[in-house]
ZAVO-37577 format. One record per residue (C-alpha): residue number from 0; residue in one letter; y, z, x. Coordinates in nm, 2 decimals. Layout:
// residues N
@n NUM res a c2 Y c3 Z c1 X
...
//
This chain:
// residues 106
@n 0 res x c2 17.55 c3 7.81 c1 7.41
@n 1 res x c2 17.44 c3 7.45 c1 7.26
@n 2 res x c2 17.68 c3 7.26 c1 7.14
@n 3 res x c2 17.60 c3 7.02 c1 6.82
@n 4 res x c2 17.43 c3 6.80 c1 6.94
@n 5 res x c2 17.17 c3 7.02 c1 7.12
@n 6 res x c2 17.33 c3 6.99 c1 7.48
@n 7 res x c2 17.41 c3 7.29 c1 7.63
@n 8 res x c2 17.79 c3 7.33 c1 7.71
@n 9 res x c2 17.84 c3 7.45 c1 8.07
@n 10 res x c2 18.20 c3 7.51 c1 8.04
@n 11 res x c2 18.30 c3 7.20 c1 8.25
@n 12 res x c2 18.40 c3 6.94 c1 7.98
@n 13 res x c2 18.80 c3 6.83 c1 7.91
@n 14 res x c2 18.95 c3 6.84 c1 7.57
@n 15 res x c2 18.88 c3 6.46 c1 7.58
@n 16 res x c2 18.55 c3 6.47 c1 7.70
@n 17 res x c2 18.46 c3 6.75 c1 7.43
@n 18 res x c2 18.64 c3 6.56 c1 7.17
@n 19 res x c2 18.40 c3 6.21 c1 7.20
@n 20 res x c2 18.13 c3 6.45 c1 7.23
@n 21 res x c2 18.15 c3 6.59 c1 6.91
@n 22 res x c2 18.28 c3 6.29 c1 6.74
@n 23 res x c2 17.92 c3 6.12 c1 6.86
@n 24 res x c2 17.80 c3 6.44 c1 6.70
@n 25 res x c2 17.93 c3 6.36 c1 6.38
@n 26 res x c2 18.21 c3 6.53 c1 6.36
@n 27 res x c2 18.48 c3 6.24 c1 6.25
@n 28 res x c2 18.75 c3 6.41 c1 6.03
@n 29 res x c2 19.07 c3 6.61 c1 6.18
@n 30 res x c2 19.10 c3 6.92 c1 5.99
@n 31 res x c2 19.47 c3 7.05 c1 6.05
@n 32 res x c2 19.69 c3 7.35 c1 5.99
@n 33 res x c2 19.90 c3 7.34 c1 5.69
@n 34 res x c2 20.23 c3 7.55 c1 5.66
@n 35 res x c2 20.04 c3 7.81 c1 5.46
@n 36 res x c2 19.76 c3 7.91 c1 5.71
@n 37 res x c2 19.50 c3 7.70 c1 5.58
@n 38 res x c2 19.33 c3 7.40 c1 5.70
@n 39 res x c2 19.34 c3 7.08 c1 5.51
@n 40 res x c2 19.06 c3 6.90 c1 5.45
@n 41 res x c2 19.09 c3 6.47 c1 5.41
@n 42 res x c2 18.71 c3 6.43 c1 5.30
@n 43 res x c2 18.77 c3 6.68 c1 4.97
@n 44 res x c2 19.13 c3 6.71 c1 4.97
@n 45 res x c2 19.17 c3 7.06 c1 4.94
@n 46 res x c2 19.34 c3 7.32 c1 5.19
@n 47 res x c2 19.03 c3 7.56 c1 5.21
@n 48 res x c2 19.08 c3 7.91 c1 5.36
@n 49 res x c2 18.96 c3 7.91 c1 5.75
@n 50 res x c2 18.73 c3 8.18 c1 5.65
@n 51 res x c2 18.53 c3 7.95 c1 5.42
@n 52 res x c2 18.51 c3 7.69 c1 5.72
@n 53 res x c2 18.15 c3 7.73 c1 5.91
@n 54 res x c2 18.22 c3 7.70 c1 6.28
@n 55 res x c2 17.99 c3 7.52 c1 6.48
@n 56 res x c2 18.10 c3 7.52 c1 6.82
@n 57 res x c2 18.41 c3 7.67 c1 6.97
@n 58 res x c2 18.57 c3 7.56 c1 7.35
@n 59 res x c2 18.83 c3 7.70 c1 7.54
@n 60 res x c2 19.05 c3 7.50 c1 7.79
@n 61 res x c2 19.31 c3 7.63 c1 8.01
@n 62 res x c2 19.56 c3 7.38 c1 8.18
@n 63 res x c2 19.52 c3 7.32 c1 8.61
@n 64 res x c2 19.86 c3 7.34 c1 8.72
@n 65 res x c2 19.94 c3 7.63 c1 8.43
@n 66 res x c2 19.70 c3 7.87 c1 8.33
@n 67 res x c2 19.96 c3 7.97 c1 8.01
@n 68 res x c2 19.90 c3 7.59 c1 7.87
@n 69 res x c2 19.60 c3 7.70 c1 7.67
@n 70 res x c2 19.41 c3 7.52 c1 7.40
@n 71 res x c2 19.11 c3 7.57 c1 7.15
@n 72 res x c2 18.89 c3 7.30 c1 7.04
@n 73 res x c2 18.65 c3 7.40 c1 6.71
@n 74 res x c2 18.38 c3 7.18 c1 6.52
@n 75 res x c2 18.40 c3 7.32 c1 6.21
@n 76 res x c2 18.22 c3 7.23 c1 5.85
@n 77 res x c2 18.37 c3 7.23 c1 5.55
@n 78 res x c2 18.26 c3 7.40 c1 5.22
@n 79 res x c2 18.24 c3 7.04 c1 5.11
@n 80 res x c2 17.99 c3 6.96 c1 5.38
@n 81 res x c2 18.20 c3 6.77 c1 5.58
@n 82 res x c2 18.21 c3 6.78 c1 5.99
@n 83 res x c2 18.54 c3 6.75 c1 6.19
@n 84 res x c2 18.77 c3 6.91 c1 6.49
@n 85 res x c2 19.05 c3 7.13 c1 6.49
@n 86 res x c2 19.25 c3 7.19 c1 6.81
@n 87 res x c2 19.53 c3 7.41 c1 6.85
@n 88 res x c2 19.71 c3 7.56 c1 7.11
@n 89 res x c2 19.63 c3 7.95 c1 7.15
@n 90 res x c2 19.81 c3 8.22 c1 7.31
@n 91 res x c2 20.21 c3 8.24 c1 7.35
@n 92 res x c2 20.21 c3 7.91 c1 7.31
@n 93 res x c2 20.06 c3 7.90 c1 6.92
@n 94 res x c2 20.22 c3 7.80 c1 6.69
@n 95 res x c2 20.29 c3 8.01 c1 6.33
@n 96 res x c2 20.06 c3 7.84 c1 6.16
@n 97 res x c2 19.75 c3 7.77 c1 6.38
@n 98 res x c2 19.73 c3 8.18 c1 6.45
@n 99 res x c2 19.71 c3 8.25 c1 6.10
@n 100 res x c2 19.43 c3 7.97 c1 6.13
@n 101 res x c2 19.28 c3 8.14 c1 6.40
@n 102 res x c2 19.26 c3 8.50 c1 6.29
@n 103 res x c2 19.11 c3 8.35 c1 5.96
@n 104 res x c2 18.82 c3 8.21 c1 6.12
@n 105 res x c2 18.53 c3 8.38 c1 6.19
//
């Protein structure tokens, strides 16, 4: 898979590394969970439904020492047309909030 800026991802990358990656991309905001199950958006300031977000690129990142320490990195774009990250833990770990993000997104 490419990522979005036409690299191809070979599953190496760190959260960190990812992160600066996409932000070079063009992906600057930080779209969040809100209590709801949405994910707020700073550029339009609206909390738009996860389904409505377009997901460009999607990583998976497991910790060394803990395999359960899982996280999820996603550049998504925004009905608006703006580009940013979302990261959330995933598995046992997850919070409330960022699984109802998660199952929303397609």
């Amino acid at each position: 898979m490419n990522d979005p800026d036409g690299q191809p991802d070979d599953g190496a990358g760190t959260l960190l590394g990812e992160i600066s990656r996409l932000r070079q991309a063009g992906y600057t905001l930080d779209f969040y969970a809100t209590a709801e199950g949405r994910l707020a958006c700073r550029s339009c300031d609206m909390d738009e439904d996860p389904a409505s977000m377009q997901v460009d690129f999607t990583a998976r990142f497991e910790g060394q020492s803990n395999p359960d320490d899982e996280s999820i990195l996603l550049a998504l774009t925004c009905q608006c047309g703006s580009k940013g990250l979302y990261t959330a833990a995933y598995g046992s770990s997850s919070s409330p909030e960022d699984t109802a993000v998660l199952n929303r997104l397609t």
